[in-house]
DSSP file (Angstrom, degrees, kcal/mol; ACC not computed):
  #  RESIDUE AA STRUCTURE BP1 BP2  ACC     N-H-->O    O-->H-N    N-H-->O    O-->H-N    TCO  KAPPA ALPHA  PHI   PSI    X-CA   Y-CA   Z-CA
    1    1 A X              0   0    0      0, 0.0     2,-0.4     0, 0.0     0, 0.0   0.000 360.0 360.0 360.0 143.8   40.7   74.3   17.7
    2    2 A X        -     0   0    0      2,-0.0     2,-0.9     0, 0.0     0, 0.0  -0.960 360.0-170.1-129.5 136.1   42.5   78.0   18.5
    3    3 A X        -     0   0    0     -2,-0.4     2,-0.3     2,-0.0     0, 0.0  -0.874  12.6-151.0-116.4  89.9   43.2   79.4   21.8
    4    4 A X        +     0   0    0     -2,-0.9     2,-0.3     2,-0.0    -2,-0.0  -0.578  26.6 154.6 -99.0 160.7   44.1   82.5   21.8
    5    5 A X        -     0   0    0     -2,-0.3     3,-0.2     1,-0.1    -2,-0.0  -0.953  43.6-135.7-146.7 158.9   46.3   83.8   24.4
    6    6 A X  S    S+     0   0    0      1,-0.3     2,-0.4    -2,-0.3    -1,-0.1   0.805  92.4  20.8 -77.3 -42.9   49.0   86.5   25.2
    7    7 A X        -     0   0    0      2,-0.0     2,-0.3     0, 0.0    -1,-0.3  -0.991  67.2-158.4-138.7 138.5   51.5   84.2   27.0
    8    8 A X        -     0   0    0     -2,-0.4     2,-0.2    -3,-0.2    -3,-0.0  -0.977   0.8-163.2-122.3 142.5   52.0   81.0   26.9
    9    9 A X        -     0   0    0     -2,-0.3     2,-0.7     2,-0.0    -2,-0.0  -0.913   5.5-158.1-160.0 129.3   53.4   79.3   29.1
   10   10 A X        -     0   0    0     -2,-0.2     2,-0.4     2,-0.0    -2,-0.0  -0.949  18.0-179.4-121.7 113.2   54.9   75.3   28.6
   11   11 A X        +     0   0    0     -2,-0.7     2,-0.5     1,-0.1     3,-0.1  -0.749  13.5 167.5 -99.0  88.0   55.3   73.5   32.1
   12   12 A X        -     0   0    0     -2,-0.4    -1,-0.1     1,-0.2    -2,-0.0  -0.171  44.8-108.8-100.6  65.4   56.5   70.6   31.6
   13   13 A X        -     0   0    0     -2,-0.5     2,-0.3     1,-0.1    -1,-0.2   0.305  21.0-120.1  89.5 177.4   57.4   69.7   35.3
   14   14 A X        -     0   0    0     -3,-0.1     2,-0.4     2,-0.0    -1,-0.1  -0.932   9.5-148.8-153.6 156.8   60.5   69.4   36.9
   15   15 A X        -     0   0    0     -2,-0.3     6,-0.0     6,-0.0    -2,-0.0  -0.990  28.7-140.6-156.8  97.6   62.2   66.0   38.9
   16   16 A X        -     0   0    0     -2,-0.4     2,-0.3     4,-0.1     3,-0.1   0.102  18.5-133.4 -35.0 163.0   64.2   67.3   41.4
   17   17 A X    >   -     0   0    0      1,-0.2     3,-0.6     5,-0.0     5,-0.1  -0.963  41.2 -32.6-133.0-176.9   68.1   65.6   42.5
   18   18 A X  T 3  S+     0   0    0     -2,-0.3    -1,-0.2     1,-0.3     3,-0.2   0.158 120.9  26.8 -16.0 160.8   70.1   64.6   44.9
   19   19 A X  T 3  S+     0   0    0      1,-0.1    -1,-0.3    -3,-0.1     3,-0.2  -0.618 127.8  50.0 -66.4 -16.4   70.0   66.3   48.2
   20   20 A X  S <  S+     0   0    0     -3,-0.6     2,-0.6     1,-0.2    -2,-0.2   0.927 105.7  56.7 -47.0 -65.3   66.5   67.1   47.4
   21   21 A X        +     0   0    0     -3,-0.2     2,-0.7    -6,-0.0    -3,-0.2  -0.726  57.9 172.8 -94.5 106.6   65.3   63.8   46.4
   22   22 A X        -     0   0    0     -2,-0.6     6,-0.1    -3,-0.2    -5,-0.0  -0.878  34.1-127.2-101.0  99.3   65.4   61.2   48.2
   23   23 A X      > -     0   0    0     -2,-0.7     2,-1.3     1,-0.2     5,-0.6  -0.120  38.1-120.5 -98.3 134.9   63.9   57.9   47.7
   24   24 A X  T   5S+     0   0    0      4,-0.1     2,-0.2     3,-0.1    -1,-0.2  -0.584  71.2 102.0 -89.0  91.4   61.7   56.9   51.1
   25   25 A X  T  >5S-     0   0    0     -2,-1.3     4,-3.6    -3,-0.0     5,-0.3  -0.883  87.2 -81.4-132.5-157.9   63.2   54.3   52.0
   26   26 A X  H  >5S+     0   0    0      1,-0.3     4,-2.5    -2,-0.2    -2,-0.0   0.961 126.4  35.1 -49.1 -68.7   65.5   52.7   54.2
   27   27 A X  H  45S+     0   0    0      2,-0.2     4,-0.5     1,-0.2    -1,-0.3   0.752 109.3  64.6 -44.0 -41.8   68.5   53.5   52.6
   28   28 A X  H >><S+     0   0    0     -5,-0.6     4,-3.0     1,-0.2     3,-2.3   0.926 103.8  55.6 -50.0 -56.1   67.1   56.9   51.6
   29   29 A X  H 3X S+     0   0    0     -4,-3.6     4,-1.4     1,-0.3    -2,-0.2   0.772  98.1  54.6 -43.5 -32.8   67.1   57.4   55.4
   30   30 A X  H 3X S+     0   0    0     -4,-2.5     4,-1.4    -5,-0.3    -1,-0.3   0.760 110.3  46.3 -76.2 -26.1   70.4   56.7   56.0
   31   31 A X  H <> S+     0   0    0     -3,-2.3     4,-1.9    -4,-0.5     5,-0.4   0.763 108.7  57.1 -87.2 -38.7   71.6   59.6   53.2
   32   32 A X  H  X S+     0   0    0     -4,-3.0     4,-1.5     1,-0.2    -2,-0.2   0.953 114.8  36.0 -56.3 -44.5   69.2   61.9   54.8
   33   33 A X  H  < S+     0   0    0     -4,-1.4     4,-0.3     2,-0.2    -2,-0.2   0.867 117.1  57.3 -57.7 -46.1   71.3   61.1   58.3
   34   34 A X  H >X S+     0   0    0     -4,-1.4     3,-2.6     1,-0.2     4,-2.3   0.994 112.7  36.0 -57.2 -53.5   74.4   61.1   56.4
   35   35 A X  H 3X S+     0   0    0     -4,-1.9     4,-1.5     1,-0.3     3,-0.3   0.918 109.0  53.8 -72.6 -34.9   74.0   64.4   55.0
   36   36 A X  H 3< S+     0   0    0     -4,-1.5    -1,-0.3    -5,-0.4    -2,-0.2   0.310 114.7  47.8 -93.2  25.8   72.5   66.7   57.6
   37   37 A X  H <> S+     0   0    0     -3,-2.6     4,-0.7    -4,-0.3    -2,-0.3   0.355 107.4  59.5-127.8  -2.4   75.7   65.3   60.0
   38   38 A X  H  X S+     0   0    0     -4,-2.3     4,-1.0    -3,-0.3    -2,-0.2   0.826 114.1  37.0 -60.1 -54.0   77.7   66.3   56.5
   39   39 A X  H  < S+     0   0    0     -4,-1.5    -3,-0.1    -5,-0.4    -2,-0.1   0.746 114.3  48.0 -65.4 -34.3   76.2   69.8   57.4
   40   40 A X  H  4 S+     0   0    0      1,-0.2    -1,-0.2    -5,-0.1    -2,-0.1   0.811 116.0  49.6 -99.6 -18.7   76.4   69.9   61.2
   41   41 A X  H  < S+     0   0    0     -4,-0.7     2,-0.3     2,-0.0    -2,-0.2   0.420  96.2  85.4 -72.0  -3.6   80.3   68.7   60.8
   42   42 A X     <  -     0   0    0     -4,-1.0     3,-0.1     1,-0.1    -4,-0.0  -0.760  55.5-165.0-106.3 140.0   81.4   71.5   57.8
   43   43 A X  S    S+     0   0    0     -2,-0.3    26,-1.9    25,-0.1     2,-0.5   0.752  83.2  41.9 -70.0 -46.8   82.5   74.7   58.9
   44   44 A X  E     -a   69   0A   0     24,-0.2     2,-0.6    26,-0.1    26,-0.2  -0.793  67.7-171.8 -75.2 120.7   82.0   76.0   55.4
   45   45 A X  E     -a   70   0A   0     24,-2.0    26,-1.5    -2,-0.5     2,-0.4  -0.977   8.5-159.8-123.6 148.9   78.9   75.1   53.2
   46   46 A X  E     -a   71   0A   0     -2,-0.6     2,-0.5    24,-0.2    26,-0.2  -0.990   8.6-176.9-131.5 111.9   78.9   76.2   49.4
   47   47 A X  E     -a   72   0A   0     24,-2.0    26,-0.6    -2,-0.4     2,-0.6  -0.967   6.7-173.0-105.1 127.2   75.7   76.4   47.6
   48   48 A X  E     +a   73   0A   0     -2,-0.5     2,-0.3    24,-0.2    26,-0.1  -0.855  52.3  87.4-129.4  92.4   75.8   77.4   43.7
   49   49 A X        -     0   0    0     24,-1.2    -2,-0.1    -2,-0.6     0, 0.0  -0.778  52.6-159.6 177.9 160.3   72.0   77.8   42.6
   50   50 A X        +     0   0    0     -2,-0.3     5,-0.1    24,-0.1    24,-0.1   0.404  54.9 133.8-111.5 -45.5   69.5   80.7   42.7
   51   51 A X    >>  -     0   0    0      1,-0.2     3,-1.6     3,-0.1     4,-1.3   0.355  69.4-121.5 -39.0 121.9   66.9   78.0   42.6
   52   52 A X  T 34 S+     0   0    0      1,-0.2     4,-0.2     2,-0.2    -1,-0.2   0.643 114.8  56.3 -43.4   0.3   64.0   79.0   45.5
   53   53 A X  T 3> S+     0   0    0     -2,-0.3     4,-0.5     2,-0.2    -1,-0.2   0.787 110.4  44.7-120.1 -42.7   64.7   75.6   47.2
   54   54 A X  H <> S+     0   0    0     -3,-1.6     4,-1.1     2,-0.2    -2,-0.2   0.578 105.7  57.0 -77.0  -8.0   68.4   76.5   47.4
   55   55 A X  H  X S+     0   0    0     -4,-1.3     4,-3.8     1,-0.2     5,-0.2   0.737 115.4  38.9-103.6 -40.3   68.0   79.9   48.7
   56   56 A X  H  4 S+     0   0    0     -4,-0.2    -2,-0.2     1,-0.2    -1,-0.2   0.668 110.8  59.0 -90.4  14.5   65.9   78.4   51.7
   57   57 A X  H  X S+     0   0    0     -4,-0.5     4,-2.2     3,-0.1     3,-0.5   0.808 107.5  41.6 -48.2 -56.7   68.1   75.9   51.9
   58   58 A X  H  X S+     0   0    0     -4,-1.1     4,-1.5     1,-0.2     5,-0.2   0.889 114.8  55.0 -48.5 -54.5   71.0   78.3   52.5
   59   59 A X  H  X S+     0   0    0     -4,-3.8     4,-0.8     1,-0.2    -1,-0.2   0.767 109.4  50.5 -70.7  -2.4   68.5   80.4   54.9
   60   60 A X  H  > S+     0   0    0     -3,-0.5     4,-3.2    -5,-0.2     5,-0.2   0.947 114.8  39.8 -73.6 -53.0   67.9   77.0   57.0
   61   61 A X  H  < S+     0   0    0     -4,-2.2     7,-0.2     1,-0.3    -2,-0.2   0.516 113.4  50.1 -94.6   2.8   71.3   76.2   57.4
   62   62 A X  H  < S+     0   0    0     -4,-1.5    -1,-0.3     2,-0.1    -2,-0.2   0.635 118.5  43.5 -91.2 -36.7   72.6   79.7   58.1
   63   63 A X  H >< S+     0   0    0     -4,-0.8     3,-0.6    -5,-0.2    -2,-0.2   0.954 114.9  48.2 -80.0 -36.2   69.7   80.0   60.8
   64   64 A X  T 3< S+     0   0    0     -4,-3.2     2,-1.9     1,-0.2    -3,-0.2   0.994 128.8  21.6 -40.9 -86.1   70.2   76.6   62.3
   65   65 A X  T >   +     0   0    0     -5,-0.2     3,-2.7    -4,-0.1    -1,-0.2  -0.390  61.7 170.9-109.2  80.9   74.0   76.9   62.6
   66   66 A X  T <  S+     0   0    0     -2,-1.9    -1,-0.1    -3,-0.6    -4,-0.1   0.397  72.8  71.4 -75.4  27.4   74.6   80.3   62.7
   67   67 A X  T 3  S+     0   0    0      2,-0.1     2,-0.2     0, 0.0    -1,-0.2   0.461  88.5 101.1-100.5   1.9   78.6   79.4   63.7
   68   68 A X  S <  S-     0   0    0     -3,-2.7     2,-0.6    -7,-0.2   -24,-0.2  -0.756  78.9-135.5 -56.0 114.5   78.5   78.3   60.2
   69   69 A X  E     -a   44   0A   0    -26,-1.9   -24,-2.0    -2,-0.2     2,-0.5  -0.849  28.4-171.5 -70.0 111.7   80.0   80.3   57.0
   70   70 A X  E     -a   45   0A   0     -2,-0.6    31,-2.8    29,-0.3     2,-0.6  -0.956   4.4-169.6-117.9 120.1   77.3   80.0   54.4
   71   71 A X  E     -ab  46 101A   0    -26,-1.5   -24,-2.0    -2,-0.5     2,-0.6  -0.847   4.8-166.8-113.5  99.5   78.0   81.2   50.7
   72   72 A X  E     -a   47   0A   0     29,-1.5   -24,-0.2    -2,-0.6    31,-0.1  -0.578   4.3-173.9 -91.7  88.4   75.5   81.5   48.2
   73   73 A X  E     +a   48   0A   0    -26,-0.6   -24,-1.2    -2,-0.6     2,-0.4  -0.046   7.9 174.3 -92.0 138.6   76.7   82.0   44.5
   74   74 A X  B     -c  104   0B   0     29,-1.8    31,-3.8     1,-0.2    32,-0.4  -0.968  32.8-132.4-147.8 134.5   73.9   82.7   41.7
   75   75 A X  S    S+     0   0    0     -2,-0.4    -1,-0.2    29,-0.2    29,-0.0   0.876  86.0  72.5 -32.0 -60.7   74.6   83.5   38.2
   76   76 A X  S    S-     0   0    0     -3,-0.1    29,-0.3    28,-0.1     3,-0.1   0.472  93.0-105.8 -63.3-163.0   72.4   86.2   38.2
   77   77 A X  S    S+     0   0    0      1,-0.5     2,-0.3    27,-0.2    -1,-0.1   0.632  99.5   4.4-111.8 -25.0   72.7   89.9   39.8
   78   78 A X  S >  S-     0   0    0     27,-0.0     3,-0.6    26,-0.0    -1,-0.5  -0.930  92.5 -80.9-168.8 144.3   70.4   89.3   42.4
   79   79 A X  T 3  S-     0   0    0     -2,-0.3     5,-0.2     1,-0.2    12,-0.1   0.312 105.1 -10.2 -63.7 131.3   68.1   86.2   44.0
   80   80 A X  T 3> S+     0   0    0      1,-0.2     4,-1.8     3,-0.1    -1,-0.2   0.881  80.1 159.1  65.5  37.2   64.6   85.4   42.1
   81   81 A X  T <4  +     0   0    0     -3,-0.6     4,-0.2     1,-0.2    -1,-0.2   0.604  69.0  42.5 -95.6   5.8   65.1   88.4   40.2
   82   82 A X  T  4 S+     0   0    0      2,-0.2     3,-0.3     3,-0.0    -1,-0.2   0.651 118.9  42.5-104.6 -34.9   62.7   87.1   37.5
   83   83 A X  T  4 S+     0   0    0      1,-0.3     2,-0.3     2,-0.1    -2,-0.2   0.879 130.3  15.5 -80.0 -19.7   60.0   85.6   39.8
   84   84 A X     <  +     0   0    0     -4,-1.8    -1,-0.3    -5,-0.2     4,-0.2  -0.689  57.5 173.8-162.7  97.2   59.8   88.1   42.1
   85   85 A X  S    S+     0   0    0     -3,-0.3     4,-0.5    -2,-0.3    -4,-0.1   0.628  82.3  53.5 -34.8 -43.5   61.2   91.4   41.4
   86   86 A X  S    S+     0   0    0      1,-0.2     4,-0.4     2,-0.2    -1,-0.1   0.805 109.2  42.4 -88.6 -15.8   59.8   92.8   44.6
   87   87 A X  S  > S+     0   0    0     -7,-0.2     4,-4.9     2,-0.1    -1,-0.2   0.665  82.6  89.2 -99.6 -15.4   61.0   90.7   46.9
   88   88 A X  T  4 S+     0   0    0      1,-0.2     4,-0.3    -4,-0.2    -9,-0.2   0.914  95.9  56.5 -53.1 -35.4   64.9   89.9   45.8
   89   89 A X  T >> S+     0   0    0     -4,-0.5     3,-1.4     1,-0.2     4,-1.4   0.934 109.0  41.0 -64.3 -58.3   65.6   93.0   48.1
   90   90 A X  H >> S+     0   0    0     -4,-0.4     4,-3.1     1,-0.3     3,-1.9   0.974 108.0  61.9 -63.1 -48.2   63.9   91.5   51.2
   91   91 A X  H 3X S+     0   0    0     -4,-4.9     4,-1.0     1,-0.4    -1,-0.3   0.543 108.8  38.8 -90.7   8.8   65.3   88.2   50.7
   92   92 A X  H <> S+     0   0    0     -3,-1.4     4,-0.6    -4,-0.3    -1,-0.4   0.450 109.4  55.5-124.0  14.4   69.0   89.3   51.0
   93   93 A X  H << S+     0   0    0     -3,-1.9     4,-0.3    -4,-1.4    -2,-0.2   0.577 109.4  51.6 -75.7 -27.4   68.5   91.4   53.3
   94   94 A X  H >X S+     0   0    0     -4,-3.1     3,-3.2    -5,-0.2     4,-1.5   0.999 115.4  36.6 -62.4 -77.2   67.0   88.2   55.1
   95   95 A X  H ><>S+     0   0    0     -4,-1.0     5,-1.3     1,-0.3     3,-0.7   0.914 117.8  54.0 -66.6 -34.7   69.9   85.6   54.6
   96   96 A X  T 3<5S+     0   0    0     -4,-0.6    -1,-0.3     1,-0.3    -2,-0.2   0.366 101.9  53.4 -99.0   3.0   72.4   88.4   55.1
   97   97 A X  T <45S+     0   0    0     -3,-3.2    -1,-0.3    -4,-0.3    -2,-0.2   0.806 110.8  53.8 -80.7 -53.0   70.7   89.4   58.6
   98   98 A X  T <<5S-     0   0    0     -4,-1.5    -2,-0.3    -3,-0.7    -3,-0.1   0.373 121.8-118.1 -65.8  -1.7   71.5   85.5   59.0
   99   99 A X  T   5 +     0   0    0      1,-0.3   -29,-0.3    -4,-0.2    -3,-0.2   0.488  61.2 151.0  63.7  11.5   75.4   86.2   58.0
  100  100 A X      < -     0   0    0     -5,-1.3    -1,-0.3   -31,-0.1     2,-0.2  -0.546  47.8-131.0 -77.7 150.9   75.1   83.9   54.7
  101  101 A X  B     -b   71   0A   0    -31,-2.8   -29,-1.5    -2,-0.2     2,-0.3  -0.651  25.0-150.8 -89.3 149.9   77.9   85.6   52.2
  102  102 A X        -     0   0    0     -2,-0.2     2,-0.4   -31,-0.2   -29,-0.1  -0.986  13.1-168.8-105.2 139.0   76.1   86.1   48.6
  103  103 A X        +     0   0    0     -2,-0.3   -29,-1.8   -31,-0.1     2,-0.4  -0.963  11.0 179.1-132.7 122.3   78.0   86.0   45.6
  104  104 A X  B     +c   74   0B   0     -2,-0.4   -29,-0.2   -31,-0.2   -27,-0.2  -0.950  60.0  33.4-143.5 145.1   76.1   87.3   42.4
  105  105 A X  S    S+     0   0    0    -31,-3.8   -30,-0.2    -2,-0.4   -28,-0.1   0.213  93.7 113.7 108.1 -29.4   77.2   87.6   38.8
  106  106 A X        -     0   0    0    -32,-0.4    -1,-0.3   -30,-0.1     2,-0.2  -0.294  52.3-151.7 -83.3 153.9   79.5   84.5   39.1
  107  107 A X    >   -     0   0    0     -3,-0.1     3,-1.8   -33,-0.1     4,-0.3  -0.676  39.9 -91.0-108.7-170.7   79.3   81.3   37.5
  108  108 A X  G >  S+     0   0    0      1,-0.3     3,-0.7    -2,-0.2    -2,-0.1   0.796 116.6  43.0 -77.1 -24.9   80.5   78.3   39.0
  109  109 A X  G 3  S+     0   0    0      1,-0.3    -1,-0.3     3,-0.0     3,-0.0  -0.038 108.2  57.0-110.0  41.3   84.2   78.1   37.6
  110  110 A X  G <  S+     0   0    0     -3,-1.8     2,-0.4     0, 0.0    -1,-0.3   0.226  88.9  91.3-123.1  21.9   85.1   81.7   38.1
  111  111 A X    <   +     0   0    0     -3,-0.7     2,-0.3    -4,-0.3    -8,-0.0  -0.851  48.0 178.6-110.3 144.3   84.3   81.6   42.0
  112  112 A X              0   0    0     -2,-0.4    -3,-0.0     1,-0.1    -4,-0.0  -0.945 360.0 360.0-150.2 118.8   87.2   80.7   44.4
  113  113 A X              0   0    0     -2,-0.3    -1,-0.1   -42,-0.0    -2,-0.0   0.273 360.0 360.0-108.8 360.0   86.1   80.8   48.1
């Protein structure tokens, strides 16, 4: 059988990790506690991802505890800039109303914060 198509497009899924995923249980609970008193105890927080889940991660914890420094470093020149073109503008003008630092173009071992 033939399909034709213009783009194709292969998902094959994706399995978050760690802080993301968390296994519900008991123990899971306890990392969930551990980690968002990791968060409310740091003056500094360093996130190194573009990834949408990290860029509202970054806007959570920059609106939550805006007495916080929050740096968000992304390979790229500017956030989502292949999923949404139209919106990378908005959405750092968004964390940066919110006083998170964004650091674009770096990768992870040329950045020194």
């Amino acid at each position: 059988t033939r399909i034709p198509f213009e783009y194709l497009v292969i998902a094959t899924g994706s399995n978050y990790s760690k802080p993301a995923k968390v296994v519900a249980n008991n123990e899971g609970v306890t990392e969930i506690v551990a980690q968002r008193k990791a968060v409310k105890n740091a003056n500094k927080i360093l996130i190194i991802s573009g990834d949408p889940v990290d860029i509202e991660l970054a806007g959570k914890i920059a609106s939550v505890y805006n007495d916080k420094e929050v740096t968000l470093v992304h390979s790229e020149d500017r956030l989502l800039s292949e999923q949404f073109p139209k919106k990378t503008i908005d959405l750092a003008k968004q964390l940066r109303v919110l006083n998170a630092i964004l650091i674009f173009g770096k990768k992870t071992g040329s950045v020194v914060v």
